[in-house]
N, C-alpha and C positions, 0 to 999 in steps of 0.2 A: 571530535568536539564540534558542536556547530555554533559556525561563526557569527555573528551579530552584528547587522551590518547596519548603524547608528545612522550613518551616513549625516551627521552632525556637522555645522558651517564651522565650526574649529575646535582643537583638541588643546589638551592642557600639557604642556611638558616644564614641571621642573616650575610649576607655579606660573608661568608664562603660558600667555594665550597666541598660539602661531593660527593665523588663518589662510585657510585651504585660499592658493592661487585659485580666481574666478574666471576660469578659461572660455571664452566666449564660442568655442568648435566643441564639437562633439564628434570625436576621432574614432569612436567606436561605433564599428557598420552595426544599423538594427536588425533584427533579425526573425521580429515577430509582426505580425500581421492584424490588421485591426479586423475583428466579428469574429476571428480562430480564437483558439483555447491558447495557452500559456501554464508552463509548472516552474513554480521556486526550484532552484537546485538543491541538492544534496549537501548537508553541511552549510547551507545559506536560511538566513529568515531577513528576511524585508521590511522593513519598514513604507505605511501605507500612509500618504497626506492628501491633503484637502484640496491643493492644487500643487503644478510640478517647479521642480524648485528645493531647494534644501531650506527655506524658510516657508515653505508651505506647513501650515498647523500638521500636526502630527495624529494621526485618527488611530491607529491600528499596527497590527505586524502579521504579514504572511508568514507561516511557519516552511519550512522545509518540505517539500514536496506538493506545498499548497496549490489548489490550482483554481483559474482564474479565465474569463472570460475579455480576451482584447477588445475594449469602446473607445479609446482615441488615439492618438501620436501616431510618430512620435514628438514631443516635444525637447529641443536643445534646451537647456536650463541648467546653468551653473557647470556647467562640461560634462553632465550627464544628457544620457535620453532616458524621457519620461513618458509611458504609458499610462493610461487611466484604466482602470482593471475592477471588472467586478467579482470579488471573489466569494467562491462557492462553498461556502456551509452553513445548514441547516441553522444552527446555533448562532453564530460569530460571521454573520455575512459583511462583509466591506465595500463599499465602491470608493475610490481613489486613487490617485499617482505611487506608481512606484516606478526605483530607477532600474534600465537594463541591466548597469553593470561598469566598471571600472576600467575608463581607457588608458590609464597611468598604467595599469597590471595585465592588461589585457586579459580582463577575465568578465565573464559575464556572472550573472545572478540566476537570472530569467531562460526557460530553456522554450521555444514551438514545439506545440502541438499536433496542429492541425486544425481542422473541423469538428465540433461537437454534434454528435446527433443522440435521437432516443428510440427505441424500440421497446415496443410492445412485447414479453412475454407469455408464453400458454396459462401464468398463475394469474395471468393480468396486471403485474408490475414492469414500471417502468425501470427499464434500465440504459445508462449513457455508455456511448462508445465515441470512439476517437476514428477520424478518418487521418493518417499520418500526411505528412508533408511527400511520401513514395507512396500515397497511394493505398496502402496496406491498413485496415481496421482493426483496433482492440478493444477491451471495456475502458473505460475513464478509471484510470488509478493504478494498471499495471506500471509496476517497476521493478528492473532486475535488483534481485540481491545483491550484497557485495559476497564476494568468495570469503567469509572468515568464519574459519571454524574453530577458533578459540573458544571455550566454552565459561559460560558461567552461570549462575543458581540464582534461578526465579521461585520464587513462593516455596523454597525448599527443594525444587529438583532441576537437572541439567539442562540447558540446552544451549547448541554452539549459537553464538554471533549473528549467524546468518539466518537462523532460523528465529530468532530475536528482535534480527533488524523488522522481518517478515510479521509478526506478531505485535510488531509496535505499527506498523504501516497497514496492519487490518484497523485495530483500533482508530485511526486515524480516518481510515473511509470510510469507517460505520459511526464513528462519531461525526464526520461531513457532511452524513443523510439524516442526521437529527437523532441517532440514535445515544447510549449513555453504555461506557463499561469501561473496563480498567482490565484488558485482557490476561495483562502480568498474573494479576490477584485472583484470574480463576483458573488457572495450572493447577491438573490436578496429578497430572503423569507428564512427564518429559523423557528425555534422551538417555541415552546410554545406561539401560536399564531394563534388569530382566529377571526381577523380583515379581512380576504378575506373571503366571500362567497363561491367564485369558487373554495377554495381548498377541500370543503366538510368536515372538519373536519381533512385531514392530516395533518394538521401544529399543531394541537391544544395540543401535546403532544412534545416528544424528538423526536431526529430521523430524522425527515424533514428539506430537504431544495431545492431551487430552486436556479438554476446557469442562468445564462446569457448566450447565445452564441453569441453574437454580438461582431463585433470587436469596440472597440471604440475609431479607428481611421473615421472608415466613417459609420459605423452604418452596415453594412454586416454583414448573418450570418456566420460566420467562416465554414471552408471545411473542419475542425478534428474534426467534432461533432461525428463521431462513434466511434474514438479514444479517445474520453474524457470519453465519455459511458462506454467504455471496463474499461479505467481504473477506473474507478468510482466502478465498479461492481466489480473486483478481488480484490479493497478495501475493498467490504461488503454493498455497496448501492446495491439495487432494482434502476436501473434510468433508465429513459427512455426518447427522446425528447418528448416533447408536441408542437406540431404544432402549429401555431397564428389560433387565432378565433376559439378554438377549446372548449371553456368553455364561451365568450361573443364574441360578436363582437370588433376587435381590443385588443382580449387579447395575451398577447404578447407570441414569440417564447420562450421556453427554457429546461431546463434538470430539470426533477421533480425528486428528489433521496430519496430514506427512507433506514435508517439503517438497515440490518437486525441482529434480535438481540435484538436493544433496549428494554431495559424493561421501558420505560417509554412511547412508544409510545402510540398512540390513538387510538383507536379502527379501524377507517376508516386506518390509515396507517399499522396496523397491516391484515385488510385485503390483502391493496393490494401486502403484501408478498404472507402469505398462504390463503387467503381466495379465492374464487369461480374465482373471476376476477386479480388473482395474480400471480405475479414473479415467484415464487416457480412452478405455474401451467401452462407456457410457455406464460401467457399472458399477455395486458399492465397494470393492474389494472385501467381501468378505470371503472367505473360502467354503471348499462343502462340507465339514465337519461342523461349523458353523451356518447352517439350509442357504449357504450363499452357491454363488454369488447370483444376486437380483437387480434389476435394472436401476441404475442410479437414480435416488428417491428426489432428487433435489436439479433436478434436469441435466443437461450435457456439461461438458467439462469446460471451463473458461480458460481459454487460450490467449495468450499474450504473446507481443513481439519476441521478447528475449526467451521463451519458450519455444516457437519458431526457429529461431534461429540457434537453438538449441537438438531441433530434429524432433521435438515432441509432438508437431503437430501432425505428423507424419504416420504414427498411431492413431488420432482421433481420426485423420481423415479414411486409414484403412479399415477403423470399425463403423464409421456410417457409410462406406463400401457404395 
């Protein structure tokens, strides 16, 4: 459940108003750096004000994984430290104080970054990457899953927890770059499932699932399908569009994704990361019975730290050899 952090000058108990001691130290070391990037934690949203202070006007809330560009602090105020943070999305942009984090519980809010930068793509889009605090580069917006394979039913079919969490944290980048979807609501295949033929066995495990791109206002396929992609893959999918007609006649448009990672996958979706016709190997994982595998339509494979440090990079780097 994510926590809500009001960070309000006093609470109500029992009809009485007890007000927070106004501790004039801020015992909690900071930890971010002003011009580097900054992410909300996990399980945390922030509240964003107008200056730093627990009586600064209240503007806004950073959600959970929000991320945010450091311009001032830090500032002591009220026994917190307070940063001025411009936060990034297309939609809902903020500039304002938010706190690090709570030196009574020793716990922070606020996690570093790094450095933001941008590059140039061969389609000619820009895209952000993170230089870490070691040194190490990834896109702007990876984050490990949590390990839970507990499952439950989106738009009518399975998928475990983690491939969920993954699926709501795409949504969440592609709706940061100004985009619009409700990724839940366009599940058209999920997990543990092996009632289609044409998926060959990827569905038959965790891990899998198939999106829609149609809009369903008039049945068109939508024009941010390489933008859903991206963000799908900085989440931790393998996805790729699948063309109509491409496995029966009249089989429908849409984004085939697998987890990478899942330990519950299936063997055929375990392929199409690292195996012969796979993600990891710059290509679509299709097999030959299906005229695959062809060189991945949607460029090389986006690699994250906890990927890395998972051994998966270790594949991509032996197939650009």
């Amino acid at each position: 459940m994510v926590r809500l952090l009001l960070a309000v000058a006093c609470v109500v108990i029992f009809g009485m108003h007890i007000s927070r001691a106004q501790e004039t130290e801020c015992t909690l070391a900071p930890r971010l750096v002003v011009s580097n990037e900054g992410r909300v934690l996990q399980d945390i949203i922030v509240n964003v004000r107008e200056e730093p202070g627990l009586s600064g006007e209240y503007i806004g809330r950073m959600p959970s994984a929000g991320m945010f560009t450091l311009l001032d602090g830090p500032r002591c105020v009220d026994g917190y430290q307070w940063w001025q943070v411009d936060y990034h999305h297309a939609i809902d942009p903020m500039t304002g104080w938010v706190a690090e984090g709570d030196a009574a519980a020793e716990e922070y809010w606020l996690e570093p970054r790094g450095v933001r930068g941008v590059v140039t793509g061969d389609d000619e889009v820009e895209r952000y990457y993170v230089e870490l605090p070691d040194g190490t580069t990834e896109p702007e917006g990876c984050l490990a899953p949590p390990e839970n394979y507990e499952r439950a039913v989106v738009n009518g079919e399975q998928l475990n927890q983690r491939t969920l969490f993954m699926l709501d944290h795409a949504e969440q980048l592609f709706t940061a770059q100004g985009g619009w979807i409700d990724f839940r609501s366009t599940v058209t295949q999920g997990s543990y499932s092996n009632l289609v033929s044409a998926s060959f066995g990827t569905h038959d495990g965790g891990g899998a699932v198939d999106i829609s791109v149609r809009n369903t206002t008039d049945w068109s396929v939508r024009d941010d399908v390489d933008e859903m992609i991206y963000a799908l893959r900085v989440a931790g999918f393998a996805a790729w569009l699948r063309e109509a007609d491409v496995f029966y006649p009249d089989s429908p448009i849409h984004i085939h994704a697998i987890a990478v990672g899942d330990q519950e996958l299936s063997d055929a979706a375990r392929a199409q990361i690292d195996g012969d016709e796979g993600y990891l190997r710059g290509l679509d994982g299709l097999p030959a019975e299906y005229n695959g595998p062809d060189a991945d339509p949607h460029g090389g494979p986006v690699i994250c730290q906890w990927m890395v440090e998972a051994g998966f990079d270790e594949i991509s780097e032996e197939a650009a050899g």
